[in-house]
N, CA, C and O of each residue as an XYZ file, in Angstrom:
428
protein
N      41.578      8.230     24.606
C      40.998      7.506     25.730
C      39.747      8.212     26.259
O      38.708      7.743     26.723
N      40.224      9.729     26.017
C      38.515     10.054     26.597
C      37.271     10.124     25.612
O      36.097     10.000     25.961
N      37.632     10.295     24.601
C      36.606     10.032     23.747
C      35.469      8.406     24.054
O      34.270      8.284     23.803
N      36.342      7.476     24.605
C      35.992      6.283     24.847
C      34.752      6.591     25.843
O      33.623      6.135     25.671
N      35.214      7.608     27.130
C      34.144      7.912     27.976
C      32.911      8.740     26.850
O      31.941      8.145     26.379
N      33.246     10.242     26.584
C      32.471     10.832     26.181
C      31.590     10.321     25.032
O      30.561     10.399     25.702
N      31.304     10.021     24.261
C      31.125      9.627     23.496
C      29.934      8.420     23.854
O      28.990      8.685     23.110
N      29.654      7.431     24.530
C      28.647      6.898     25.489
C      28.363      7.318     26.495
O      27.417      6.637     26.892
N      28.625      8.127     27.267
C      27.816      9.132     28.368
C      27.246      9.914     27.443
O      26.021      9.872     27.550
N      27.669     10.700     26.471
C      26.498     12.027     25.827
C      25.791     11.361     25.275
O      24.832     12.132     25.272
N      25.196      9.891     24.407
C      24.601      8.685     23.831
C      23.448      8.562     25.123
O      22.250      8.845     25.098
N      24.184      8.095     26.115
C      23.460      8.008     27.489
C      22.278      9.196     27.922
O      21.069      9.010     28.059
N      23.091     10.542     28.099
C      22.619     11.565     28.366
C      21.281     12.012     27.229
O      20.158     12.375     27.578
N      21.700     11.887     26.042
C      20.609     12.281     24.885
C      19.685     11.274     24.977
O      18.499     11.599     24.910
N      20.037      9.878     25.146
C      18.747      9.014     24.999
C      16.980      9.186     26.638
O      15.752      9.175     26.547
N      18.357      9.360     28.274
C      17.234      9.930     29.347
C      16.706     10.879     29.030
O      15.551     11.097     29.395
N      17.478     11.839     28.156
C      16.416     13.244     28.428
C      15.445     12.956     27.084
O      14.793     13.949     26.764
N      15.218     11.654     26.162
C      14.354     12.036     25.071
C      13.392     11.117     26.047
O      12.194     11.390     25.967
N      13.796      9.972     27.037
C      12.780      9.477     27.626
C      12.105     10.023     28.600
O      11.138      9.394     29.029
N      12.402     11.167     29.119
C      11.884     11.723     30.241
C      11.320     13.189     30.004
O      11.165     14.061     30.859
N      11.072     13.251     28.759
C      10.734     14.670     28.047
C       9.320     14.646     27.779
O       9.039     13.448     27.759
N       8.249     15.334     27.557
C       7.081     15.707     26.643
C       7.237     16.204     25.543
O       6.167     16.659     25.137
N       8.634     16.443     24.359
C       8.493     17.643     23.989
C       8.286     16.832     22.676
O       7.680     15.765     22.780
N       8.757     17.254     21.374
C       8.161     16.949     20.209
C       9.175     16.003     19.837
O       8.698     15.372     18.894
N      10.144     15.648     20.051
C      10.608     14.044     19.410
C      10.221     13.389     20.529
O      10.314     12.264     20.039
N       9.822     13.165     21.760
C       9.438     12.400     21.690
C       7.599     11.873     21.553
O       6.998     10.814     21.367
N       7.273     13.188     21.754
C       5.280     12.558     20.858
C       6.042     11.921     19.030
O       5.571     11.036     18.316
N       6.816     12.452     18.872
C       7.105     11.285     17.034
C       7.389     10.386     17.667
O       6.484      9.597     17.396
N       8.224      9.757     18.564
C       8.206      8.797     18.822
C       7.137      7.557     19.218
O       7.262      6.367     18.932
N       6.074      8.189     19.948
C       5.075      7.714     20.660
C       4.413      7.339     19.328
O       4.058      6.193     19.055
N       4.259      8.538     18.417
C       3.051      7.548     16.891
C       3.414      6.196     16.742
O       4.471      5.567     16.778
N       1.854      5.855     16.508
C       1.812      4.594     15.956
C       2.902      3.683     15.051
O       3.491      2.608     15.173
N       2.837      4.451     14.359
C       4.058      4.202     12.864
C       5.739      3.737     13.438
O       6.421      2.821     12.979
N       6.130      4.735     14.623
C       7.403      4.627     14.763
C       6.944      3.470     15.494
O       7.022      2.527     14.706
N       6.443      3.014     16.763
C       6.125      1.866     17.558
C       6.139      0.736     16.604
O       6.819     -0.199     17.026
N       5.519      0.504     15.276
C       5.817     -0.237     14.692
C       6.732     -0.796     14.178
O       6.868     -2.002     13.972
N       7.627      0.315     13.867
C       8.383     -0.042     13.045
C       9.686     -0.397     13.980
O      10.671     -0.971     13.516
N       9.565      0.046     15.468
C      10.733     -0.107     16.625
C      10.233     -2.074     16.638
O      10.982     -3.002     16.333
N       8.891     -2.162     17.055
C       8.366     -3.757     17.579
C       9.024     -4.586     16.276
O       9.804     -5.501     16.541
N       8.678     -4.237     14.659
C       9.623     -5.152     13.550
C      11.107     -5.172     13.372
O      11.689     -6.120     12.844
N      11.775     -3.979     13.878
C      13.107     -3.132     13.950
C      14.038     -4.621     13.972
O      14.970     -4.599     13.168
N      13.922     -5.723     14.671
C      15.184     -6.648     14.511
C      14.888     -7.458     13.300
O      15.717     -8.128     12.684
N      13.670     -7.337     13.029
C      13.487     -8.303     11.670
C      13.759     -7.089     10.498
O      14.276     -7.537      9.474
N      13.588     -6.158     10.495
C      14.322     -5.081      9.564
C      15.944     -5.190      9.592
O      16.716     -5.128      8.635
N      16.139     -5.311     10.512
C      18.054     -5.049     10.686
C      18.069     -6.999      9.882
O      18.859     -7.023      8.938
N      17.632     -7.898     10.038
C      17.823     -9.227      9.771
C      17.388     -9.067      8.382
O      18.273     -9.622      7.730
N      16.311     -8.509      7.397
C      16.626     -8.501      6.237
C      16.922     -7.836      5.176
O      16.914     -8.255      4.019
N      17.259     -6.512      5.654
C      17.400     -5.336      4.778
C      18.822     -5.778      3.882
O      18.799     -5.464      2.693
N      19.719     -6.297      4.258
C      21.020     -6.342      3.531
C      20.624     -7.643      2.274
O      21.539     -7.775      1.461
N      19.879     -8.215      2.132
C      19.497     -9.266      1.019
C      18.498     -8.371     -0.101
O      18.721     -8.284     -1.308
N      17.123     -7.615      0.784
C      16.420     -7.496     -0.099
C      17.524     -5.754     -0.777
O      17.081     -5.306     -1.835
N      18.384     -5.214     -0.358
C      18.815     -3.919     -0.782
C      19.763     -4.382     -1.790
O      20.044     -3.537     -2.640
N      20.471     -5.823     -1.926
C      21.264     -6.287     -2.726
C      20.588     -6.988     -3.784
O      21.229     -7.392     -4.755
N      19.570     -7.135     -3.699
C      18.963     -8.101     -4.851
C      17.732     -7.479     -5.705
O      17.529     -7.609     -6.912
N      16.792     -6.603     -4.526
C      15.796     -6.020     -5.084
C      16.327     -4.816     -6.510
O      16.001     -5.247     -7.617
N      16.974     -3.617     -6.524
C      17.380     -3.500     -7.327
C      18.298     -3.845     -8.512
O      18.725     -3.026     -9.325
N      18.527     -5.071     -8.504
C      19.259     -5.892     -9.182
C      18.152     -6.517    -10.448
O      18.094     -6.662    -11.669
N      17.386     -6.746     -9.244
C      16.121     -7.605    -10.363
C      15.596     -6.445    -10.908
O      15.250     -6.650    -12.072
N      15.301     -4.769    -10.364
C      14.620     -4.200    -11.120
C      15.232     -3.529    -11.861
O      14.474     -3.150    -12.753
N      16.762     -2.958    -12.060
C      17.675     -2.443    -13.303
C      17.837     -3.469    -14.223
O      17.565     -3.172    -15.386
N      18.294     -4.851    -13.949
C      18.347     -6.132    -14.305
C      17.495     -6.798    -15.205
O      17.326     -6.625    -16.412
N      16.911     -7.709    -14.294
C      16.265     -8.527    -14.798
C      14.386     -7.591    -15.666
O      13.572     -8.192    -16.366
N      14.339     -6.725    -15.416
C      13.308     -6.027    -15.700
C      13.817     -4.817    -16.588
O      12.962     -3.979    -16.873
N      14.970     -4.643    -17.010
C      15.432     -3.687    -17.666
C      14.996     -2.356    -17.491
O      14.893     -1.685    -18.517
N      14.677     -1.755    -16.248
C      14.784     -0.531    -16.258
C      15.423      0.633    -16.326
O      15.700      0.922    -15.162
N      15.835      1.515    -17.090
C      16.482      2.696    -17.490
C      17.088      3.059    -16.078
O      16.242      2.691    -15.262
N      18.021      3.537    -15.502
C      18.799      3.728    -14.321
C      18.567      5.326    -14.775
O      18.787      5.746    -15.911
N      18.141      6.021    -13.801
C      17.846      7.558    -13.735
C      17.575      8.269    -12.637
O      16.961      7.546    -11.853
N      17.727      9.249    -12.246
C      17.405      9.843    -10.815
C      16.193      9.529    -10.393
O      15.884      9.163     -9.259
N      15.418      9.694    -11.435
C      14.014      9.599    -10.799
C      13.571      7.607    -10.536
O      12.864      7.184     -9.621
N      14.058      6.977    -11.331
C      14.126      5.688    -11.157
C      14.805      4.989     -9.941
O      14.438      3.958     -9.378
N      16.043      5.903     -9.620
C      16.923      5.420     -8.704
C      15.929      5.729     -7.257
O      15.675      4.771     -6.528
N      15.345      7.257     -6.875
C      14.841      7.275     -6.127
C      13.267      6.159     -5.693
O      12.955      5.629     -4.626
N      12.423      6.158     -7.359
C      11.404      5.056     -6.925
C      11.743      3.621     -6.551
O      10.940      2.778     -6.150
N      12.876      3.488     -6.715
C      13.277      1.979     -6.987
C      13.714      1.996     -5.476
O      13.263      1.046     -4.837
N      14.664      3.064     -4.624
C      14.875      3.384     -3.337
C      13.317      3.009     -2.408
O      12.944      2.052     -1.730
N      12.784      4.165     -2.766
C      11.565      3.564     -1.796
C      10.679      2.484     -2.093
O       9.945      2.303     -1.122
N      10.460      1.767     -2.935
C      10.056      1.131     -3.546
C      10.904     -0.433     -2.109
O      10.149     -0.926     -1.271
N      11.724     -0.669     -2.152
C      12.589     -1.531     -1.720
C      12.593     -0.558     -0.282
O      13.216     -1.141      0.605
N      12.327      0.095     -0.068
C      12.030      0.476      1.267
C      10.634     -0.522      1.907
O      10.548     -1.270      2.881
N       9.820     -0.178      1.019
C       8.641     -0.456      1.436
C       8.637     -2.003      1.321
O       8.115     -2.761      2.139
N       9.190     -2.308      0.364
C       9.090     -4.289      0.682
C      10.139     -4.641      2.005
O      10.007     -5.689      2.638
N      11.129     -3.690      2.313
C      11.933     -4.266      3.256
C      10.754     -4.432      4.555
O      10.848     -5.468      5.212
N       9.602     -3.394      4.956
C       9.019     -3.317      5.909
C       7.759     -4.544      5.973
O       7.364     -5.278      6.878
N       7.458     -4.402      4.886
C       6.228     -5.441      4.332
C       6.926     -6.666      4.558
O       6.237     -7.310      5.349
N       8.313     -7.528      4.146
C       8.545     -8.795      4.439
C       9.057     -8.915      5.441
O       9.221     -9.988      6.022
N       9.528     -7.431      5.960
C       9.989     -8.014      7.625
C       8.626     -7.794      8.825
O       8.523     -7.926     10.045
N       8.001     -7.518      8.059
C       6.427     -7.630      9.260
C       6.240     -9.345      9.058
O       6.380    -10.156      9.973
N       5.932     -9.644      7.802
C       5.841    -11.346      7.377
C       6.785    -11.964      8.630
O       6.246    -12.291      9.687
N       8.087    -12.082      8.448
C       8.722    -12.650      9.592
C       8.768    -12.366     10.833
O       8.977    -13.207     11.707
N       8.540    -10.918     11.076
C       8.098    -10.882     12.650
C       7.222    -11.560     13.319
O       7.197    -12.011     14.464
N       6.232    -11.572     12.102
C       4.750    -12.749     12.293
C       4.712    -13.911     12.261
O       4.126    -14.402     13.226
N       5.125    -14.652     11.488
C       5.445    -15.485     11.201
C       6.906    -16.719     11.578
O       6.774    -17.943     11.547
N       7.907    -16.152     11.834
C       8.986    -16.982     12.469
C       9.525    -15.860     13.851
O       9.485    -16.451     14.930
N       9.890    -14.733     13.929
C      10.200    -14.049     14.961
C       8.915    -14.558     16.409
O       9.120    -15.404     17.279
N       8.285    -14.130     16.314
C       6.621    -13.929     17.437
C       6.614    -15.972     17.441
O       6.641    -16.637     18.477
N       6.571    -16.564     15.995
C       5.907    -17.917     16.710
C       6.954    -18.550     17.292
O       6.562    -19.152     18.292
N       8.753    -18.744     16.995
C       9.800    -19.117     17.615
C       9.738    -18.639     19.089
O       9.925    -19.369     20.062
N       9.451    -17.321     19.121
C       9.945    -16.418     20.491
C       8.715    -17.706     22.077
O       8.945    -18.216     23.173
N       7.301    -17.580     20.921
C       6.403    -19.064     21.782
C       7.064    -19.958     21.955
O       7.339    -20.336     23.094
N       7.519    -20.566     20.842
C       8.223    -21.744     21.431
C       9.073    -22.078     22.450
O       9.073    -23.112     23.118
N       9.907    -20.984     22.533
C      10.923    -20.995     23.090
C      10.778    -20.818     24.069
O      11.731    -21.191     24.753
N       9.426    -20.083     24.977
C       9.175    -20.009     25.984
C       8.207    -21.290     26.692
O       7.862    -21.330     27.872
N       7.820    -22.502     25.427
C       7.022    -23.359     26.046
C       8.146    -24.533     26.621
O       7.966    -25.313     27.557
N       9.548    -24.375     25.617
C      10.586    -25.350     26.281
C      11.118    -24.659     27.693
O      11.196    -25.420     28.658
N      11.405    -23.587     27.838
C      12.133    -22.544     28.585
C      11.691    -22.466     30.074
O      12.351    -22.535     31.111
N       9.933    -22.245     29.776
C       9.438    -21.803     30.754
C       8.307    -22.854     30.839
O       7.483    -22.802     31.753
């Protein structure tokens, strides 16, 4: 039962003091790069589980590539980098122009 408390109070506690800090996680935070990738972050969580199930599928697969450490890792980031690239597409594209809409019925 107390774990139930502790366990979101120290969550709590670690997240004010990274917002109320100067120190060096949070200037990483502040770069450009992470801001980006926080503003696409729900369209990442919305398509990472399709393109991580299929993208290497098609490239061991359908492209016959040799399965190897060094393959496994390019093929890893490789499908990293399209997860970010097509979830910017939908942030742009259906996330941002729905979120308009919704505020021209709404509001």
């Amino acid at each position: 039962m107390i774990d139930l408390l502790i366990i979101p109070l120290s969550f709590f506690i670690t997240i004010l003091i990274l917002l109320k800090s100067d120190g060096l996680i949070s200037c990483i935070l502040d770069h450009p790069v992470f801001q980006y990738l926080g503003k696409i972050s729900f369209s990442i969580y919305l398509n990472h589980a399709i393109i991580i199930t299929v993208f290497p599928r098609v490239i061991y697969g359908f492209l016959d590539v040799k399965y190897t450490n060094i393959s496994s890792y390019l093929v890893m980031c490789f499908t990293i980098f399209i997860i970010i690239i097509y979830s910017d597409i939908t942030y742009r594209l259906i996330e941002k122009k729905f979120g308009k809409y919704l505020k021209t019925i709404f509001w």
